[in-house]
N, CA, C and O of each residue as an XYZ file, in Angstrom:
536
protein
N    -140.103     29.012     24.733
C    -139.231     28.894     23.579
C    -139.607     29.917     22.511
O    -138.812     30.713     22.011
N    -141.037     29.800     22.184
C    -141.260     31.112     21.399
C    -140.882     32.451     21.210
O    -140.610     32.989     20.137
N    -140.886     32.976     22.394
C    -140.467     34.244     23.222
C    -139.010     34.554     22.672
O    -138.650     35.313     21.772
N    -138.327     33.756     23.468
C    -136.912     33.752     23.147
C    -136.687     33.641     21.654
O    -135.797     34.394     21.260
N    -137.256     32.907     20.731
C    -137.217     32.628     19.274
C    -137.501     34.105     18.557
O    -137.021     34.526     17.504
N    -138.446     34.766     19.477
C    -139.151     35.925     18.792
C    -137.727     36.816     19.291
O    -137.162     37.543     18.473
N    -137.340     36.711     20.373
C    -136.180     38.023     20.649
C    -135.196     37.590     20.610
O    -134.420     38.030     21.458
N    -134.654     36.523     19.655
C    -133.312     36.516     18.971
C    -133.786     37.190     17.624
O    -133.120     38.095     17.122
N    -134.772     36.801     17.141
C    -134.652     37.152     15.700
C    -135.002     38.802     15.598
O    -134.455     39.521     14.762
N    -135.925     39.260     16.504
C    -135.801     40.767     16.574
C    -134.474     41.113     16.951
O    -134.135     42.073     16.259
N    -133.447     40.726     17.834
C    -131.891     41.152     17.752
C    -131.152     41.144     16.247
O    -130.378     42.016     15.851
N    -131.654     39.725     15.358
C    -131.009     39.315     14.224
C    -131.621     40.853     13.109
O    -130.953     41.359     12.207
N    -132.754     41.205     13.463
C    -133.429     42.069     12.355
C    -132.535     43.789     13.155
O    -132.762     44.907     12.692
N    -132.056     43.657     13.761
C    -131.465     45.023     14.525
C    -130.330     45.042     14.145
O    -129.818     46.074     13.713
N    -129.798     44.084     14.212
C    -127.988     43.829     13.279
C    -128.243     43.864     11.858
O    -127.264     44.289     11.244
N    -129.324     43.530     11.054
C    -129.381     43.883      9.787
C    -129.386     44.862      9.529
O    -128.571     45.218      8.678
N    -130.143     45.677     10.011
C    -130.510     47.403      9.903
C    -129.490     48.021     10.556
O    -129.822     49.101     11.044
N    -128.207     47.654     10.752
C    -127.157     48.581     11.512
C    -126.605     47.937     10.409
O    -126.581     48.799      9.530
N    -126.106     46.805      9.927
C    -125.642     46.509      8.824
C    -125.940     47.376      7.537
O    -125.108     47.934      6.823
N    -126.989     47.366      7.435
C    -127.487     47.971      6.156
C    -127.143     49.811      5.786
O    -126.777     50.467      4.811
N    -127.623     50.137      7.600
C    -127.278     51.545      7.565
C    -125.560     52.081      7.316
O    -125.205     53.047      6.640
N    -124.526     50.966      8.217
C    -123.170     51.454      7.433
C    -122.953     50.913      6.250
O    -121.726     50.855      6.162
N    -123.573     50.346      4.982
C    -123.430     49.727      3.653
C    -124.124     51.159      3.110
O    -123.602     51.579      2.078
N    -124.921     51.748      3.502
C    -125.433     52.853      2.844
C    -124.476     53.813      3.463
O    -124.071     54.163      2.355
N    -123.931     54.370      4.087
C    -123.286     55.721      5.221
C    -121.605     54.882      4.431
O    -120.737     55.560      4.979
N    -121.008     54.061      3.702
C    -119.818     53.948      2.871
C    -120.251     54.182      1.575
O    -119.435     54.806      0.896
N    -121.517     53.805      0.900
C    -121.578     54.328     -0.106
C    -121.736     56.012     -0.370
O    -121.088     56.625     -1.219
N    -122.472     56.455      0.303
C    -122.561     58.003      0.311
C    -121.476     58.521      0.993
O    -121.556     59.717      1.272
N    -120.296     57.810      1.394
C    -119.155     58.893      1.632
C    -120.196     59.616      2.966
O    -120.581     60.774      2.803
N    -120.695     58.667      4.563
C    -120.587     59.823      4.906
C    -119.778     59.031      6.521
O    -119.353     57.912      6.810
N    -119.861     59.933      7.005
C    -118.643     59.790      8.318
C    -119.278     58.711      9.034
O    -120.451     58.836      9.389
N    -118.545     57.540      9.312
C    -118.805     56.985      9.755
C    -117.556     56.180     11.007
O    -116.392     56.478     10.741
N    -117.685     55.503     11.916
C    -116.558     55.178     12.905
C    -116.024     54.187     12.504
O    -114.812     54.030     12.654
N    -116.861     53.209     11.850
C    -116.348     51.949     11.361
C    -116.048     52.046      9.988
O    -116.645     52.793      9.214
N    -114.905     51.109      9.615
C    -114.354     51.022      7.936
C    -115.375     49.980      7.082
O    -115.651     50.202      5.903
N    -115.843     48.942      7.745
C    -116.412     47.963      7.451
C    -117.907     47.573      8.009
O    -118.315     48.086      9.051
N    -118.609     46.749      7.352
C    -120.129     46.296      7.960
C    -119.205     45.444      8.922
O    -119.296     45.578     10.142
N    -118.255     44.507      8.300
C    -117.808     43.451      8.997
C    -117.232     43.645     10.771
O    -116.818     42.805     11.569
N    -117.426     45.043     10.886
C    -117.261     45.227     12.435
C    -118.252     45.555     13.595
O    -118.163     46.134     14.678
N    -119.162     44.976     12.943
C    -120.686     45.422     13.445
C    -120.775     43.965     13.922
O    -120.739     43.089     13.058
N    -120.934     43.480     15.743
C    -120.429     42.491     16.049
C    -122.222     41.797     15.521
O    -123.129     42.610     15.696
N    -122.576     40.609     15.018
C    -123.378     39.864     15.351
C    -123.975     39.481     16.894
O    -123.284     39.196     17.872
N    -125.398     39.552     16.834
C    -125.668     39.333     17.964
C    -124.877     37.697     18.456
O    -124.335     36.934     17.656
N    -125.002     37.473     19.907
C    -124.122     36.717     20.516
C    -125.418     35.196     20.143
O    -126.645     35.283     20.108
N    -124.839     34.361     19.993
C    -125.817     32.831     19.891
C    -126.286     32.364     21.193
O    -125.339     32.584     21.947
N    -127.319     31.791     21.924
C    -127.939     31.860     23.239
C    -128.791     30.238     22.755
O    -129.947     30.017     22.396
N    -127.682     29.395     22.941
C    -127.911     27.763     22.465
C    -128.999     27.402     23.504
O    -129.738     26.446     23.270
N    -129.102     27.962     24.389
C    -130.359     27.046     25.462
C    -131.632     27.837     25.322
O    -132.510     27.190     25.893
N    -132.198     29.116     24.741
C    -133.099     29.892     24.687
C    -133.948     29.651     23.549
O    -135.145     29.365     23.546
N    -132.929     29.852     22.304
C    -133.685     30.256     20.747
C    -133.122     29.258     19.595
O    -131.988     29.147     19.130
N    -134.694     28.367     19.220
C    -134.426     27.451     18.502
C    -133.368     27.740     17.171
O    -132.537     26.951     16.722
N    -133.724     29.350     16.617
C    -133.591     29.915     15.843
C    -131.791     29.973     15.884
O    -131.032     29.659     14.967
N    -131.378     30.553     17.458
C    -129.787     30.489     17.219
C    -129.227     29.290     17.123
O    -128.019     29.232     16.894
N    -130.161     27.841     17.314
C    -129.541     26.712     17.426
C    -129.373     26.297     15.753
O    -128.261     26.061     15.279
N    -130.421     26.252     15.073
C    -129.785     25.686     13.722
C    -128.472     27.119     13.041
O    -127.673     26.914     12.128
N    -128.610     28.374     13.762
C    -127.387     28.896     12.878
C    -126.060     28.285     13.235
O    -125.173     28.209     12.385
N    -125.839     27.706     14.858
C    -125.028     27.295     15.369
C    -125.104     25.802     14.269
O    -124.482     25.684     13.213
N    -125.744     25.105     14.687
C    -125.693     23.484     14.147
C    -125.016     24.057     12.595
O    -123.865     23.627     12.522
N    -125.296     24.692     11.643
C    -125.309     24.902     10.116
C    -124.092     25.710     10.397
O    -123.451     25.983      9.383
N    -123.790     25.993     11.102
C    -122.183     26.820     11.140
C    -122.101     28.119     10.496
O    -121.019     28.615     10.182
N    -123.331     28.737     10.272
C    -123.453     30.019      9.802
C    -122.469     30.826      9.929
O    -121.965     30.443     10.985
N    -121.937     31.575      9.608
C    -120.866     32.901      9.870
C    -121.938     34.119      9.232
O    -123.061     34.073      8.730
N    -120.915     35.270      9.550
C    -121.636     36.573      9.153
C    -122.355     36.656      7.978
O    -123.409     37.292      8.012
N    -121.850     35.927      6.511
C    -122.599     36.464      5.007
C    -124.130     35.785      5.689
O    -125.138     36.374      6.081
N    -123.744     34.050      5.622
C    -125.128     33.122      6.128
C    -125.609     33.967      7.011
O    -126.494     34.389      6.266
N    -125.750     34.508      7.885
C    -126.863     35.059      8.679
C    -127.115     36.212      8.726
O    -127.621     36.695      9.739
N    -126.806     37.004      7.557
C    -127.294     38.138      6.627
C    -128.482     37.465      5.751
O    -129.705     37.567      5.843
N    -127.610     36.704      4.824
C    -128.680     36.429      4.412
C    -129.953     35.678      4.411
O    -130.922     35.594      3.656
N    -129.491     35.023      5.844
C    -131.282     34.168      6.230
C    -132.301     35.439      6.849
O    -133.524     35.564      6.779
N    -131.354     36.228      7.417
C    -132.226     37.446      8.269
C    -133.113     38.493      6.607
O    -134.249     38.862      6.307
N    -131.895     38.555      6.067
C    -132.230     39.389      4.611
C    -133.525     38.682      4.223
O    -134.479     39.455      4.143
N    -133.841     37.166      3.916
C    -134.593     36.886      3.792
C    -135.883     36.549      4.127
O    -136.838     35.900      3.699
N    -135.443     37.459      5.356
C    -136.835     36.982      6.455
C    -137.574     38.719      6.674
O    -138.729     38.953      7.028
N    -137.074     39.192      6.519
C    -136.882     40.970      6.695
C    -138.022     41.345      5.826
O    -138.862     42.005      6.438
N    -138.331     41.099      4.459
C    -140.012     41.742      4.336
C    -141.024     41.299      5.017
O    -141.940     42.092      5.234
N    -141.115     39.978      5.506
C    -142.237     39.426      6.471
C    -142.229     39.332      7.591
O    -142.905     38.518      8.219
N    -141.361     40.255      8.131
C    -141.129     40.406      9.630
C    -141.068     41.803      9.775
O    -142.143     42.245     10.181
N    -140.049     42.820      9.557
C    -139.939     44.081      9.871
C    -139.510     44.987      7.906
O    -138.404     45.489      7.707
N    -140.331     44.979      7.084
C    -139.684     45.533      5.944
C    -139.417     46.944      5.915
O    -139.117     47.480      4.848
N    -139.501     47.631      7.040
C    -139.119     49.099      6.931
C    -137.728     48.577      7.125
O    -137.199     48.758      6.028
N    -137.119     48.195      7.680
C    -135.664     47.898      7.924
C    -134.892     47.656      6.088
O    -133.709     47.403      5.856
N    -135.768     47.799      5.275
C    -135.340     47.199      3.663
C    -135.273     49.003      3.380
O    -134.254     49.475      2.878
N    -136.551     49.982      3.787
C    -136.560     51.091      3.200
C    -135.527     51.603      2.597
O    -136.041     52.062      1.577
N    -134.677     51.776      2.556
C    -133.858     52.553      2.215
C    -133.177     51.883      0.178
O    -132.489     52.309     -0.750
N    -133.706     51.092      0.415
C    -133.429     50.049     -0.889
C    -134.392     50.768     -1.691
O    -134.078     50.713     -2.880
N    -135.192     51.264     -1.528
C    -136.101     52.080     -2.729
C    -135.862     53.602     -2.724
O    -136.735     54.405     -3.053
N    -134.366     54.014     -2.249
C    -133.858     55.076     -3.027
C    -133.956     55.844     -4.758
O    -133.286     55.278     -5.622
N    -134.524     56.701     -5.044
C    -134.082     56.730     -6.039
C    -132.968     57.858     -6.190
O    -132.609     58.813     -5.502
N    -132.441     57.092     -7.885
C    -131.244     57.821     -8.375
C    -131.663     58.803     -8.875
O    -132.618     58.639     -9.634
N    -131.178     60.130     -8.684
C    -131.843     61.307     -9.320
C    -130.935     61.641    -10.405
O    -131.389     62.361    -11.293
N    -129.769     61.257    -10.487
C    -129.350     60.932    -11.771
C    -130.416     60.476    -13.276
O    -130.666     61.137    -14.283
N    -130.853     59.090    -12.868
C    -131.388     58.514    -13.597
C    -132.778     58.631    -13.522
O    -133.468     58.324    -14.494
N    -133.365     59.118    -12.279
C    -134.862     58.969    -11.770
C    -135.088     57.607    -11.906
O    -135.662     57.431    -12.980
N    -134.908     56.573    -11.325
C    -134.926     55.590    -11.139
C    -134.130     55.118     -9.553
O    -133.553     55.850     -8.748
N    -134.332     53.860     -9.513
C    -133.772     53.017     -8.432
C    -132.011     52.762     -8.782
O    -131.327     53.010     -9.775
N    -131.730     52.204     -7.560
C    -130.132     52.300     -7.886
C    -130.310     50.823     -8.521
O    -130.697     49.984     -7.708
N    -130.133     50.457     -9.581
C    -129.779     49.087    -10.211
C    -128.995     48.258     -9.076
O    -129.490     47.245     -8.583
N    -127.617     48.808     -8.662
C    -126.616     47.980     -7.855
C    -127.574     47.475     -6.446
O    -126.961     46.759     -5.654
N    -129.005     47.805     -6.108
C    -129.426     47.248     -4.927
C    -130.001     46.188     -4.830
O    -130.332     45.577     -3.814
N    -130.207     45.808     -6.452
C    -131.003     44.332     -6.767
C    -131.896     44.517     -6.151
O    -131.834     45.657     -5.692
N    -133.050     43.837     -5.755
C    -134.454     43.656     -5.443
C    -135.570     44.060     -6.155
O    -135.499     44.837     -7.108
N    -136.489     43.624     -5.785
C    -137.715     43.557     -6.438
C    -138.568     45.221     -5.592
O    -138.397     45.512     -4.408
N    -139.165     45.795     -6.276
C    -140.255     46.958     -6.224
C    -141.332     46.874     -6.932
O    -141.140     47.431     -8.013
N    -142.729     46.299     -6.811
C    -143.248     46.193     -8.100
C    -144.342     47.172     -7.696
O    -144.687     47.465     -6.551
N    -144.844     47.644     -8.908
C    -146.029     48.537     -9.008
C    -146.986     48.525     -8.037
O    -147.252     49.465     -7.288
N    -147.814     46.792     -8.072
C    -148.800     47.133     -7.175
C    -148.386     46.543     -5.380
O    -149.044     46.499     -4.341
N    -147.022     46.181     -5.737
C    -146.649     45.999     -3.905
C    -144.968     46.934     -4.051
O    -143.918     46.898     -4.692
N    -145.693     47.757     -2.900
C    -144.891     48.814     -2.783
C    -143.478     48.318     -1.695
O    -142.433     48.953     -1.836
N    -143.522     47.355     -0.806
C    -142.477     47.006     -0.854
C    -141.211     46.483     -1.251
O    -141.287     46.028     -2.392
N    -139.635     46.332     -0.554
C    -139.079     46.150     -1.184
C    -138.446     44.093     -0.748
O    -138.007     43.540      0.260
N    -138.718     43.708     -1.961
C    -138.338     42.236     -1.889
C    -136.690     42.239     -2.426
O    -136.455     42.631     -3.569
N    -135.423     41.718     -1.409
C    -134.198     41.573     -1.527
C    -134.192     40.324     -2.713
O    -135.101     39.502     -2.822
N    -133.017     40.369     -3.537
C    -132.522     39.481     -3.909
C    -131.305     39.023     -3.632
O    -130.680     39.350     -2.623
N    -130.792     38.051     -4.715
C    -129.121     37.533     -4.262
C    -128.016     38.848     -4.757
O    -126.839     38.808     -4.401
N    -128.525     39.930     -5.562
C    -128.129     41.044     -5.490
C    -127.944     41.670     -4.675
O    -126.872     42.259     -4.535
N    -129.319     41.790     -3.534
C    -129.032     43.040     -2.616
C    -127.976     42.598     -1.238
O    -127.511     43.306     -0.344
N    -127.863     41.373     -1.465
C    -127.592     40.459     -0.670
C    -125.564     40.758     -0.778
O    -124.684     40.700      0.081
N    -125.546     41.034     -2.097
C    -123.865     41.262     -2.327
C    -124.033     42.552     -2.375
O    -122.949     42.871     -1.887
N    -124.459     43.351     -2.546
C    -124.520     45.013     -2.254
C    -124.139     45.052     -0.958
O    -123.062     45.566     -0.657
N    -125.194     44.372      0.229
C    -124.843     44.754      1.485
C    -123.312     44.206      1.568
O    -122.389     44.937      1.925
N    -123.160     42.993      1.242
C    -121.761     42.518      1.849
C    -120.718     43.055      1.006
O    -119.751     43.556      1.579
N    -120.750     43.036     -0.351
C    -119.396     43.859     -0.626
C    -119.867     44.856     -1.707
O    -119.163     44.533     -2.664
N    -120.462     45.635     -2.016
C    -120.439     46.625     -2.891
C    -119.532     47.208     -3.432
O    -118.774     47.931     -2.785
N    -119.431     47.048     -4.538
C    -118.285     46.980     -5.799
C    -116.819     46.214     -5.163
O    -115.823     46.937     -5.132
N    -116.738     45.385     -4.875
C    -115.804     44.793     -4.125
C    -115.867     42.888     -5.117
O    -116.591     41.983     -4.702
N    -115.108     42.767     -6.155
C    -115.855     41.541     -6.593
C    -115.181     40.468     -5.811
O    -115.179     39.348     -6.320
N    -114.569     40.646     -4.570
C    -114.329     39.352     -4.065
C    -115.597     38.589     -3.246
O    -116.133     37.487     -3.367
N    -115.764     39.543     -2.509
C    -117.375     39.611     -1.502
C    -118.141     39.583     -2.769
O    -118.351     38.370     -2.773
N    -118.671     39.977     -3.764
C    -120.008     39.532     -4.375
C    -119.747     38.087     -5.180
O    -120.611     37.286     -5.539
N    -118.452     38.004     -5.337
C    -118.434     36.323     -6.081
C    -118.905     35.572     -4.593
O    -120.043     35.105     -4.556
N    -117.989     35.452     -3.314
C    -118.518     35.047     -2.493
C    -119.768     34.741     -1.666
O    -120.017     33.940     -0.764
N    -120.342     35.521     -2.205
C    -122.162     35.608     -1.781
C    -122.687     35.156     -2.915
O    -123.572     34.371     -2.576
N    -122.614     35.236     -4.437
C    -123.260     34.739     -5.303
C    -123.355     33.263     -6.065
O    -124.086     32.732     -6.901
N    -122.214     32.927     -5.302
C    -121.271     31.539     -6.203
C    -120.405     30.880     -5.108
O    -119.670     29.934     -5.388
């Protein structure tokens, strides 16, 4: 059961980081095949293997919910998959404000919030960030 628990959620952390990479590749305007994150299929649920796909199934998760349980699991599991969240704006020399999360001085990683959480799903889009926030 472990096993399987461990390689759903490494699938779940592989769909984040393909998620994340077309939320960044629409903001920078750059070519991309898909219009949307929302066509980036979720890995498939495997009810007899991984305890892990069973409560998303039982809790009825859809795509935002299992962004953001993975989002939240993503610095203590794989946080290079966050890298890209500590962009800075060379505009401002700073971080992009719109990515929400935490960077602090003496931990150099990046901790998501309920911000970065509506960045990925709708960036500047206020239907998707009321929906993720409220």
């Amino acid at each position: 059961m472990a096993k399987s628990n461990i390689e759903f959620i490494e699938n779940e952390i592989n769909w984040l980081s393909r998620v994340i990479e077309q939320r960044f590749s629409l903001l920078f305007n750059k070519e991309t095949k898909l219009k949307s994150i929302f066509e980036i299929q979720a890995p498939i649920l495997d009810f007899n293997k991984s305890k892990y796909a069973q409560i998303i199934q039982n809790l009825k998760f859809g795509f935002i919910e299992r962004i953001a349980l993975i989002l939240t699991l993503a610095p203590y599991i794989k946080n290079s998959v966050l890298s890209d969240f500590i962009t800075i704006n060379k505009r401002y020399s700073n971080r992009f404000l719109e990515f929400g999360g935490v960077a602090g001085k003496n931990y150099k990683n990046f901790i998501p919030t309920g911000e970065t959480l509506a960045f990925i799903i709708g960036h500047n889009n206020f239907r998707n960030n009321f929906q993720v926030l409220f």
